[in-house]
C-alpha positions in Angstrom: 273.5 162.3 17.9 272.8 163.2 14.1 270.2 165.9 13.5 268.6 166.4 10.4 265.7 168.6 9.0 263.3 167.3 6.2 262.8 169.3 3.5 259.4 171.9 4.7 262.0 172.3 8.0 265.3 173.5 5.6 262.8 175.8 3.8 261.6 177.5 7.4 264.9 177.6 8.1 266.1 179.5 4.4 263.0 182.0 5.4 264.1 182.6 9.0 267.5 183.2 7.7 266.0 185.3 4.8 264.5 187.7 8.0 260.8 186.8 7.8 258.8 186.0 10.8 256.0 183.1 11.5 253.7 185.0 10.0 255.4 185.7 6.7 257.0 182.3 6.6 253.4 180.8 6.4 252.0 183.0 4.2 255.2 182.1 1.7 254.5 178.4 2.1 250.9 178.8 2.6 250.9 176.7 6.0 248.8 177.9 8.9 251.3 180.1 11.6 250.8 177.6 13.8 252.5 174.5 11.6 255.5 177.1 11.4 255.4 177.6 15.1 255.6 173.5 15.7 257.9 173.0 13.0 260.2 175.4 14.8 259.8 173.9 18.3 260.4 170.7 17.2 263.7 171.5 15.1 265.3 173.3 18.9 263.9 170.3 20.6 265.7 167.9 18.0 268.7 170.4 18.1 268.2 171.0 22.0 268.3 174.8 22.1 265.5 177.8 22.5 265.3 179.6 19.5 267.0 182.4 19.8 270.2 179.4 19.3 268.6 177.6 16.6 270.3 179.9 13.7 273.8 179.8 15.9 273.0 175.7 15.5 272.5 175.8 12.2 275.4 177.9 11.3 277.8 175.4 13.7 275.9 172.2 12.0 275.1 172.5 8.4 275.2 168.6 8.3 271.5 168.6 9.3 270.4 170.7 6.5 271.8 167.3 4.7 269.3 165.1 3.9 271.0 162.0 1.3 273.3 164.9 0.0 269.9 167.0 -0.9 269.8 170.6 0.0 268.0 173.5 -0.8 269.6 176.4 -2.9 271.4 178.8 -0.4 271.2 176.0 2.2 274.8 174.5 1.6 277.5 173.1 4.2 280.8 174.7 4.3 282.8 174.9 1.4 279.8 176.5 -0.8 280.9 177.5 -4.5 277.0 178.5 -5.5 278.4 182.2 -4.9 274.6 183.0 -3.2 275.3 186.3 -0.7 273.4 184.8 2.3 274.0 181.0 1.7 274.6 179.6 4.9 277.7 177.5 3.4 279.0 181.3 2.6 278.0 183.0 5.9 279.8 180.0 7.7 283.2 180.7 6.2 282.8 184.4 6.5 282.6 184.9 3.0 278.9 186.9 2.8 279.2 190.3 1.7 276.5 191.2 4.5 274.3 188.6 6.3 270.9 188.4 6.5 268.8 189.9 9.5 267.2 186.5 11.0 263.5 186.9 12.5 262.5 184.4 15.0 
């Protein structure tokens, strides 16, 4: 099964990985807490895990951050060249000079 994240989903994502919470998240995209809060239950649904696995997902399947070879800067599968400290593409190869602290 192929999961993928449309494009308000990847952002959430970038900001969880960026260490905001719900709160900050929809304040940045100016969306009510509660959108955040479905948007994140229905990406672990999709992904089947809580979300305390959801950035351990992510992190094992950059694919789904794919969407027709669209992604968002610092969102990148595995081999990233964009040189961004906390893309994902980066962190999965090890190659971040010091990750991000994720809020969920």
């Amino acid at each position: 099964m192929s999961v993928t994240f449309d494009r308000q989903d990847r952002e959430i994502v970038k900001k969880v990985f960026g260490g905001l919470d719900v709160k900050a998240i929809a304040g940045a995209m100016e969306i009510a807490v509660s959108t955040v809060n479905s948007r994140l239950t229905s990406m672990c649904d999709r992904a089947r895990v809580n979300r305390l696995q959801l950035v351990l997902w992510v992190l094992e399947n950059p694919a789904c951050l794919m969407r027709d070879t669209e992604s968002l800067e610092g969102l990148h599968v595995p081999p990233c060249e964009c040189g961004s400290p906390g893309c994902l593409g980066m962190i999965a190869l090890g190659l971040a000079g010091e990750q991000s602290k994720v809020a969920l």
